[in-house]
C-alpha positions as CSV (number, residue, x, y, z in Angstrom):
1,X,0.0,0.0,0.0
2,X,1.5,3.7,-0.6
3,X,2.2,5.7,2.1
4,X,-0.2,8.8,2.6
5,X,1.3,10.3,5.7
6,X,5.4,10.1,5.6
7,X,7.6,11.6,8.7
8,X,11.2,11.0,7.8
9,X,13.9,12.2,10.6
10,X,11.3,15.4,12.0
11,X,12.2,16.7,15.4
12,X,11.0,19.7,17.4
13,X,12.5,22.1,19.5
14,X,11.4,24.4,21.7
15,X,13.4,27.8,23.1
16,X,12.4,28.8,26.2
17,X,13.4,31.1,28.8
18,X,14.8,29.4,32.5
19,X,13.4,30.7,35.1
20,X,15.1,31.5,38.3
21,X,14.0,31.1,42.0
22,X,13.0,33.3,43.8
23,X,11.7,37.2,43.7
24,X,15.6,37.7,43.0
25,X,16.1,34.9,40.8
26,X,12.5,36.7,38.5
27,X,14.7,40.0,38.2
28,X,18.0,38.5,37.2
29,X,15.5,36.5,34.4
30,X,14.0,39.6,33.5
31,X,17.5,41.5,33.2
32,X,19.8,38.9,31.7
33,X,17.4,35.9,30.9
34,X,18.7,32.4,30.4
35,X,17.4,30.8,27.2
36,X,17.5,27.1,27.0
37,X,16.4,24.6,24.4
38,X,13.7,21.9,25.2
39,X,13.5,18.9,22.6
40,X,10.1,17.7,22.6
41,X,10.6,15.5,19.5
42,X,14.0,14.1,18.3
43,X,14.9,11.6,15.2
44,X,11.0,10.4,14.4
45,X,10.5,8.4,10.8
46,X,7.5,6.5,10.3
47,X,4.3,6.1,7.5
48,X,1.1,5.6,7.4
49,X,-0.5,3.8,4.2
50,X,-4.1,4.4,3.3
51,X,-6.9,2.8,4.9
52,X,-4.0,2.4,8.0
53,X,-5.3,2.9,11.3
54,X,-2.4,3.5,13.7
55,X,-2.4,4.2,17.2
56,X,0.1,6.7,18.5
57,X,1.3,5.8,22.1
58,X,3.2,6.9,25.0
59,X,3.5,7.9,28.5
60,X,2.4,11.8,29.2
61,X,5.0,14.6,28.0
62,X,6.4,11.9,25.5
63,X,6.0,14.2,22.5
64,X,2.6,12.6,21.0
65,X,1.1,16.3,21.0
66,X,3.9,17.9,18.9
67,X,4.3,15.2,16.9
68,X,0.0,15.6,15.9
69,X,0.4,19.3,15.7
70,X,3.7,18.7,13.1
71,X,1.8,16.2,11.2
72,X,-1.2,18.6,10.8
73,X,0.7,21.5,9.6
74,X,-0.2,23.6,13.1
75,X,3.9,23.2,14.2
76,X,6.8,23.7,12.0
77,X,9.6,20.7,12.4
78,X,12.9,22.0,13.2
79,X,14.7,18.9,11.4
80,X,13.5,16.4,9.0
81,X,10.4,16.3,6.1
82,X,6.7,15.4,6.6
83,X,4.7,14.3,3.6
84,X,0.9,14.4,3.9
85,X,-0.9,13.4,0.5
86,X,2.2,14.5,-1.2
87,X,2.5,17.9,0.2
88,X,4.3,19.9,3.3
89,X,1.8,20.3,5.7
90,X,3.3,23.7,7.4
91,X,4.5,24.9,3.3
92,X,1.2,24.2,2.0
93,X,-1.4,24.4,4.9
94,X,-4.6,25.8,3.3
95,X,-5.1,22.4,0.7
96,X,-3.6,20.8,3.5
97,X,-6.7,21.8,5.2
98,X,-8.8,20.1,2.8
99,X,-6.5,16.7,3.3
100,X,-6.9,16.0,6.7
101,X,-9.7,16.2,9.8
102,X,-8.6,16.3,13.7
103,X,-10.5,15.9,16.5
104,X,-8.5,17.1,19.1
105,X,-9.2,16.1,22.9
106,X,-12.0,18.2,24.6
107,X,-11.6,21.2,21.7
108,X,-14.6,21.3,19.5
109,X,-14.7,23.1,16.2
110,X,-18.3,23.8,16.8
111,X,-20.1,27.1,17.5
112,X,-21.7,26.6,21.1
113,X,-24.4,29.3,20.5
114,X,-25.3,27.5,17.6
115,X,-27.4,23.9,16.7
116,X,-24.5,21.1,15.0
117,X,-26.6,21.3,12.2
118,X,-26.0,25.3,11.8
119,X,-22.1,24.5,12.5
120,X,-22.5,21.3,9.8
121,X,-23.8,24.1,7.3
122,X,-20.9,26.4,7.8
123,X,-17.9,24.4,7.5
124,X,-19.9,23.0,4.3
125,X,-19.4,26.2,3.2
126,X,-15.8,26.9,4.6
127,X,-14.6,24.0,3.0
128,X,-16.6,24.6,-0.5
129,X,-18.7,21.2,-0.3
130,X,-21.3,21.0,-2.8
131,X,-24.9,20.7,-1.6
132,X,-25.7,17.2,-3.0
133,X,-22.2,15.8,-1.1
134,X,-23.2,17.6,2.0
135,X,-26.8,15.7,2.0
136,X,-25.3,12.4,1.2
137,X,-22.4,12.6,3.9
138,X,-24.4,13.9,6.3
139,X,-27.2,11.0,6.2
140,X,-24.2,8.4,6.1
141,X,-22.5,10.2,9.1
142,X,-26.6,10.0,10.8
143,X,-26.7,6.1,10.1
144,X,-23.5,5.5,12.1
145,X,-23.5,8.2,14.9
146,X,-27.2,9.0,15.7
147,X,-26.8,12.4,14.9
148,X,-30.7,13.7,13.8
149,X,-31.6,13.1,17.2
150,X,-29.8,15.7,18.8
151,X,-28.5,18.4,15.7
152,X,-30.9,20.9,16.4
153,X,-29.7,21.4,19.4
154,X,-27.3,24.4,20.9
155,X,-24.0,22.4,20.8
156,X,-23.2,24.0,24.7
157,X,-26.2,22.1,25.6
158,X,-25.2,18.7,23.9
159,X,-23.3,15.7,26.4
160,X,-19.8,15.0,26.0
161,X,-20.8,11.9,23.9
162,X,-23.2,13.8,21.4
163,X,-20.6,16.6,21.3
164,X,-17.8,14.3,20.1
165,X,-20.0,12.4,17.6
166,X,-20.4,15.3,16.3
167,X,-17.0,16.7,16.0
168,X,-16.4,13.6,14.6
169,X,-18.9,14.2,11.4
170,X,-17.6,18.1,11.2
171,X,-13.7,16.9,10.5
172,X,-14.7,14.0,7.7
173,X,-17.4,16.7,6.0
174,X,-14.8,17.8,3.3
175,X,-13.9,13.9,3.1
176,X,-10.5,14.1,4.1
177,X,-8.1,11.6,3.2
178,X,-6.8,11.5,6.6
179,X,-7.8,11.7,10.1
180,X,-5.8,12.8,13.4
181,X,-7.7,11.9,16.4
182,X,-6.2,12.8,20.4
183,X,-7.8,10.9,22.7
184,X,-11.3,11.1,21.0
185,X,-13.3,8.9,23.5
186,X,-11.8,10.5,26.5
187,X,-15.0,10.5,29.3
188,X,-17.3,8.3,27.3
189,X,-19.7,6.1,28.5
190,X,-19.4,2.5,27.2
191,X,-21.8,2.3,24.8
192,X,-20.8,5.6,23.5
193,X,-17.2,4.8,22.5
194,X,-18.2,1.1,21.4
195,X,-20.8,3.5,18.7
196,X,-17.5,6.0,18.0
197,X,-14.8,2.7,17.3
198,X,-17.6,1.4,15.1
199,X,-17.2,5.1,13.2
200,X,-13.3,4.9,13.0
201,X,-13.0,1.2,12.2
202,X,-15.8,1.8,9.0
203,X,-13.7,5.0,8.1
204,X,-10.5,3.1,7.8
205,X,-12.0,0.1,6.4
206,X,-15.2,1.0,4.2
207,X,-13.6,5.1,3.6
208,X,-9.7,3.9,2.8
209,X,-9.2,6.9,5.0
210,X,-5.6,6.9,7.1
211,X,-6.0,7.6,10.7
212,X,-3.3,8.3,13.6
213,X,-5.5,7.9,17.1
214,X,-3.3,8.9,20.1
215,X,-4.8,7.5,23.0
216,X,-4.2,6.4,27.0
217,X,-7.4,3.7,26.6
218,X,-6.0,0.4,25.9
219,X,-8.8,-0.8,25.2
220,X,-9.5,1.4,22.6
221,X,-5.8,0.5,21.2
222,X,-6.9,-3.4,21.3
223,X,-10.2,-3.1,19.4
224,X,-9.1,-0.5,16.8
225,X,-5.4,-0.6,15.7
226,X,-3.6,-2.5,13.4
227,X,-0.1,-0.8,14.4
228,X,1.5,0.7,17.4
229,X,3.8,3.5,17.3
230,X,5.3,4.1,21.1
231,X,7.1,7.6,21.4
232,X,8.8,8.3,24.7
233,X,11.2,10.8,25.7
234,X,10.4,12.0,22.1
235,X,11.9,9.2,20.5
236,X,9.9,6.5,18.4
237,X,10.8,3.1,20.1
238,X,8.6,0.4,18.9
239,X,7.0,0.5,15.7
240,X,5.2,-2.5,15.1
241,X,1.5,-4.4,15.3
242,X,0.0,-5.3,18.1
243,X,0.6,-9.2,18.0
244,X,4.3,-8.5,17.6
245,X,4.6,-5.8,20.4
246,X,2.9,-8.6,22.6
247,X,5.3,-10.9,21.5
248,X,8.4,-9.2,22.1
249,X,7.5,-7.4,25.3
250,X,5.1,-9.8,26.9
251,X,3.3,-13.2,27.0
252,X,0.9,-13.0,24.2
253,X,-1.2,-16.1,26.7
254,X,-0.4,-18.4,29.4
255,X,-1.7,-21.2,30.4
256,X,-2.2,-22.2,34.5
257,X,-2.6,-25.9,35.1
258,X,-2.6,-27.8,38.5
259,X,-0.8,-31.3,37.6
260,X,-2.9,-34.3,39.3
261,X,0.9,-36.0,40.3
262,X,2.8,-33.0,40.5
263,X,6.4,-33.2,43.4
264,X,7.9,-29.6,44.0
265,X,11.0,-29.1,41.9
266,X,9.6,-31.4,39.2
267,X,9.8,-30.4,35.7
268,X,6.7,-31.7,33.6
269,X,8.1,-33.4,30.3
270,X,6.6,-30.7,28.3
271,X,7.0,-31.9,24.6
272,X,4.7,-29.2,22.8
273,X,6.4,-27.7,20.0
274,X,6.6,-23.4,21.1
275,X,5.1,-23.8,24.3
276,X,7.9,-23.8,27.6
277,X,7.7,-23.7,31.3
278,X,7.6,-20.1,32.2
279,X,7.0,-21.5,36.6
280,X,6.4,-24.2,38.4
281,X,5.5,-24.4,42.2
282,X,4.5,-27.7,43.2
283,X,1.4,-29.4,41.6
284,X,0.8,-25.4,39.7
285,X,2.5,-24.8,36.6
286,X,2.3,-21.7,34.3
287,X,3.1,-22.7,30.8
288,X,3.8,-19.7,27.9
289,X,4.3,-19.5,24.4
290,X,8.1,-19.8,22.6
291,X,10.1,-19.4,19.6
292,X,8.9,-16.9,16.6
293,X,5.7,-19.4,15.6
294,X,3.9,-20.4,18.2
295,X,0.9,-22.3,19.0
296,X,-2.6,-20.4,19.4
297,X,-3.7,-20.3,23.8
298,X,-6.7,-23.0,22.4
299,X,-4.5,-24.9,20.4
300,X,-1.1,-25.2,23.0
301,X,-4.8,-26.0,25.6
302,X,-5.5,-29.3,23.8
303,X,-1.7,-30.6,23.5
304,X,-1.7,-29.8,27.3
305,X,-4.8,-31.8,28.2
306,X,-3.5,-34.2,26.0
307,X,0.1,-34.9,27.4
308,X,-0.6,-34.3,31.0
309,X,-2.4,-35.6,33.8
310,X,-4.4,-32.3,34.4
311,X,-6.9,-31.5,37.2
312,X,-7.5,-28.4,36.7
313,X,-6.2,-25.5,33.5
314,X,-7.2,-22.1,32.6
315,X,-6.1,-19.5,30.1
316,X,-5.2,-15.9,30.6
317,X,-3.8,-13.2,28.2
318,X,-1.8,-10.7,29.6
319,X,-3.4,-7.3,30.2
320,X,-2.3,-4.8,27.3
321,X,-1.2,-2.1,29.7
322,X,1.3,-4.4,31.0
323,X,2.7,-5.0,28.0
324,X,2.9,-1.4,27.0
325,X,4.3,-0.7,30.5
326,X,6.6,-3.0,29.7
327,X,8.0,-1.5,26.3
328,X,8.2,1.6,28.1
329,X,10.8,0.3,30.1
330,X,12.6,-1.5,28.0
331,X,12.7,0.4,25.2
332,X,13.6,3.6,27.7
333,X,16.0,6.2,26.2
334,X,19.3,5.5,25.6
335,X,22.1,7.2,27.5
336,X,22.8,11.0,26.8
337,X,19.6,11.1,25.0
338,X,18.3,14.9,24.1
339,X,15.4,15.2,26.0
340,X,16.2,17.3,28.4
341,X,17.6,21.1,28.4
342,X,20.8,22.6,27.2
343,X,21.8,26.2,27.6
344,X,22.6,28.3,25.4
């Protein structure tokens, strides 16, 4: 697949101004400040193919934020090239504009004072959409969200839910060809966000449309993306899908099974190809996946209850936030790494 959205090397930094202690420490700022430089984003290259849905993850201050606002065209990139639909999104921002749609966090590009449908009918015109597009793309965007029931109303007045369903129609009204989404389902109720993934999973798949979905819900990361991208300390560290990520950095399952003859220190002759003994205490042993092509949790089950005297097995798949937690920490930054502030 080609590559809509290409980030090759980019980095962001920021120049600020050090502030000093104390009531003495604000005068000598103000009288011979100290400026510093703050790298928020250092070294990044990734892509994103059409009809890709990719979530963008990492720990708070990471750099997911700048590197959104970069890929959008609101930042300039100190270093490196960003590609968007074949154009610079910060060079060429207004048909930028009419490439992409972001939904960012609790922002709304609505007019409060106004009914969604009134806001709908201005960025129709913002954005030059024909009348007969506008009416087709609207009913569509009422079939999945449930949008009629509550579009005349003022969008102050409208929940968090309605609000964001909304938002959500407003950014894919000029049908972009991609879609930047930060933390979209933030404060949802359960049955709202399953009705929002059910949007973004039909955009992707149905709409060929690329979205990058930065997120803290890992939930939201296991129903929805294909591929991980996991920024921290402004550096990309893992790029790669989700069965892979749970691969390398955790046990993708593992199976717990209380042996009917089982003598502490005993080893169970285990002869399943890719499964091994990850513990054993006593008559309980924890059994995990091995090698680069193992066996499925239901498949490694039936070898199990085959070849061993079992009185008891049960599966459980690690929890994702573990295994994210877990890349984090592995895949920290490396020694001397820019992150932090140098004066200048």
């Amino acid at each position: 697949m080609s590559a809509i959205v290409t980030a090759t090397r980019i980095g962001k930094t920021f120049r600020t101004t050090a502030r000093r202690p104390g009531t003495a420490g604000a005068l000598r700022s103000l009288i011979n400040p100290q400026r510093v430089n703050k790298v928020a984003v250092h070294d990044v290259s990734f892509s994103v193919a059409a009809g890709e849905l990719v979530a963008l993850l990492g720990p708070n201050g990471a750099g997911k934020s700048t590197t959104i606002k970069m890929l959008s065209g609101i930042l300039r990139p100190t270093s490196g090239e960003i590609s968007v639909n074949g154009r610079s999104p910060h060079r060429d921002r207004q048909r930028n504009a009419h490439d992409i749609g972001a939904v960012f966090g609790q922002r709304s590009q609505l007019w409060w004072d106004l009914p969604a449908r009134e806001s709908f009918s201005i960025l129709r015109d913002i954005y030059g959409v024909t009348d007969s597009d506008f009416r087709r793309r609207l009913k569509e965007f009422d079939t999945l969200l449930e949008l009629s029931e509550f579009w005349d109303t003022q969008v102050r007045h409208l929940s968090l839910g309605q609000r964001v369903r909304c938002d959500l129609a407003a950014s894919l009204l000029h049908d972009p060809v991609v879609l930047y989404l930060d933390e979209p389902t933030i404060g949802m109720d359960v049955v709202v966000k399953e009705q929002v993934r059910g949007f973004l999973r039909h955009q992707a798949e149905q709409r060929g449309r690329s979205i990058v979905l930065t997120t803290h819900d890992m939930t939201e990361v296991a129903r929805l993306a294909e591929r991980v991208l996991l920024i921290n300390h402004g550096r990309l560290v893992v790029d790669g899908s989700l069965a892979g990520i749970r691969r390398r950095f955790g046990e993708a399952w593992q199976l717990h099974a209380t042996l009917a003859d089982g003598t502490p220190g005993q080893r169970p002759a285990v002869r399943i190809p890719g499964v091994r003994v990850v513990r054993q205490d006593g008559p309980r042993v924890i059994l995990g996946p091995e090698g680069q092509d193992p066996p499925t949790a239901h498949v490694a089950l039936r070898h199990v209850v085959r070849s061993l005297d079992v009185v008891d097995v049960s599966i459980q798949e690690n929890d994702l936030e573990d295994v994210i937690r877990a890349a984090y920490l592995e895949e920290g930054p490396a020694a001397g790494h820019p992150g932090g502030s140098g004066e200048r």
